[in-house]
N, C-alpha and C positions, 0 to 999 in steps of 0.2 A: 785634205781639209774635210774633203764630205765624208771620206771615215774615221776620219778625227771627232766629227760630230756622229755619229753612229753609234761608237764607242762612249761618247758621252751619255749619252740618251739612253742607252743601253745599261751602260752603269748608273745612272739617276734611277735606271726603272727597277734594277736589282735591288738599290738599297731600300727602296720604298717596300717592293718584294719580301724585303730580307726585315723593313722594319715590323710590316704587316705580319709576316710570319712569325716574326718574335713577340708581337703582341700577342697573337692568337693564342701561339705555343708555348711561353715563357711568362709574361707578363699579366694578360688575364687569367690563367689558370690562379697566379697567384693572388690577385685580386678576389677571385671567385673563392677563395680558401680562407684569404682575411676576414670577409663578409659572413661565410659560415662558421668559421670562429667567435666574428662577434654575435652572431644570434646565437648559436651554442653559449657562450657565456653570459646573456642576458637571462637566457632559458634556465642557466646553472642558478645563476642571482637570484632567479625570481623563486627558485626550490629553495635555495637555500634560506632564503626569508620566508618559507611558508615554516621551512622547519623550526626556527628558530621562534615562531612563534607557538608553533608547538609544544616547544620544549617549554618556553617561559608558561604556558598554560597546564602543563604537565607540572612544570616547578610549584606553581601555585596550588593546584589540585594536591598534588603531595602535601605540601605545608597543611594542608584542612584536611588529613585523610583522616584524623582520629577524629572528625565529627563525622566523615561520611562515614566511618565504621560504624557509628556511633545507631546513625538514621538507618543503616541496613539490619542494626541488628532488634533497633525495633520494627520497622519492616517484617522479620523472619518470626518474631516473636506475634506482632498480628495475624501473618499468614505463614505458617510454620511447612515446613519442608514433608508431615505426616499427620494423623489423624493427631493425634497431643490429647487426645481425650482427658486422659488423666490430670492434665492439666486445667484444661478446661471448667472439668467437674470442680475443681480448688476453685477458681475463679465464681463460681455460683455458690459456691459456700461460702467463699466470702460477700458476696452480691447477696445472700439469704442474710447472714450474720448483718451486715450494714443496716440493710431495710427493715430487720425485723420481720419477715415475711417467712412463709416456708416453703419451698418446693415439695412440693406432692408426687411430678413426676417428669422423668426427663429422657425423652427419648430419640437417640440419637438413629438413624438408619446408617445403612451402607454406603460408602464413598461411591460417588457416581464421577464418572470422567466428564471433562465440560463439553458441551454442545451449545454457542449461543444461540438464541432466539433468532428470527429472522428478520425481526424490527430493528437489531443491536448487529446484528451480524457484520454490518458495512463498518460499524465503528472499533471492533474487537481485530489489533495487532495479529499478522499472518503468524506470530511467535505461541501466540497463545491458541491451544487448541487439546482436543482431548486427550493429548500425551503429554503436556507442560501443564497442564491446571486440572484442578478437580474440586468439588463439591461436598458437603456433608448437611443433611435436611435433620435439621432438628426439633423436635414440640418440646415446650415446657409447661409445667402448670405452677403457678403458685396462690398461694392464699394470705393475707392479713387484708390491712384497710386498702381502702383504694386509691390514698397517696401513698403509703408503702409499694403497693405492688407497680402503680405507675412509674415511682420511683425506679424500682427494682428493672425495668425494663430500661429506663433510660441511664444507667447504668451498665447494662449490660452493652448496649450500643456505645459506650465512651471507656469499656473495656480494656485490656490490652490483647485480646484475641480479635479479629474482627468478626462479627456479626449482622448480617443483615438481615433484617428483622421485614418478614412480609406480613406475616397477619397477628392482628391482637384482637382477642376476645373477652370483654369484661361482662362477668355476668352482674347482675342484681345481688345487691349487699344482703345475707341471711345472718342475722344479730349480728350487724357490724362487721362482719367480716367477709371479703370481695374476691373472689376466684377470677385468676386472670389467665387466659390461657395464648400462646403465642408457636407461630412457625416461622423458622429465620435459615437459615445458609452458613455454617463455616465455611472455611476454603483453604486449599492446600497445594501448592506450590513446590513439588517436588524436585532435590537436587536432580534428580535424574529424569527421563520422558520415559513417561509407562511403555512397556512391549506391545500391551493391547488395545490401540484407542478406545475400542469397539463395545469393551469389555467393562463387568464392574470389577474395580479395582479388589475390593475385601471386605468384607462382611463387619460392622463396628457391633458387639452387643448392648444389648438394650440396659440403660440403666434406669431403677424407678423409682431410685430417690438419694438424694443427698445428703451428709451427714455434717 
């Protein structure tokens, strides 16, 4: 009888053994697998809806890409990828012709690579810097009245080249007619980044007058 009970007790404690061990061994492994499955596939879910709205914002930006070509390429035509001089000069001949005014003299300097100031510096993008951007300092002089040639400047500011216009100087009218004289900034945005930050990029010749 008392190893008939031995035996029992014995065998109660193996299966308990035997359950605990298949827990450990068999049954939480697989649990612990289920579990990591489903965070892996909530992890998958959660990519898969980011992409998806990617895609839908991608879909939409395509449908409008012939106005964003549209805004880039006046963009490139504002701030052109080279000096465009040639260009330019057409634009002030037309800007003369408009106003009625004459340009007497127009003188462009050498493309300088940009260096911002050090009031602006904290607000100019790590992108832009003296191998992505550069400069061109231009004078101009012109003559008629002095709404012509006011004109004529605020024109040149509403352009399609951009312009930024630092000083104007209007002399005293001599028989009605008003000599304006101005210093302003093209700018130039180059497909490529110059080799020599450091460096002036090329010499522009001087033009000193328009036709």
């Amino acid at each position: 009888m008392a190893n008939t009970r031995i035996w029992i007790l014995t065998g109660g404690l193996l299966v308990v053994v035997i359950l605990v061990l298949g827990g450990l061994l068999g049954v939480k492994p697989q649990l612990d697998a289920a579990q990591a499955s489903n965070t892996a596939r909530t992890s998958v879910e959660a990519l898969n809806l980011q992409h998806q709205i990617e895609l839908a914002q991608l879909t939409e930006d395509f449908a409008h890409i012939g106005d964003t070509s549209a805004r880039v390429a006046a963009l490139r035509t504002s701030v052109p990828n080279g000096p465009h001089l040639d260009t330019f000069t057409g634009q002030l001949a037309a800007l003369q012709k408009q106003y009625g005014v004459t340009v007497t003299s127009y003188a462009p300097q050498p493309i300088m690579l940009f260096t911002p100031a050090a009031e602006i510096s904290a607000e100019v993008p790590s992108s832009i810097d003296g191998t992505t951007f550069a400069s061109i300092s231009i004078a101009i002089t012109v003559t008629g009245t002095r709404e012509a040639t006011l004109g004529f400047v605020d024109g040149l500011q509403k352009g399609s080249r951009l312009v930024l216009v630092d000083t104007v100087n209007v002399a005293k009218p001599v028989d009605g007619s008003t000599s304006l004289s101005l210093t302003g900034l093209l700018y130039v945005l180059p497909d490529e980044p110059y080799a020599a930050p450091d460096a002036v990029v090329a010499p522009v010749p001087d033009v000193t007058a328009v036709e």
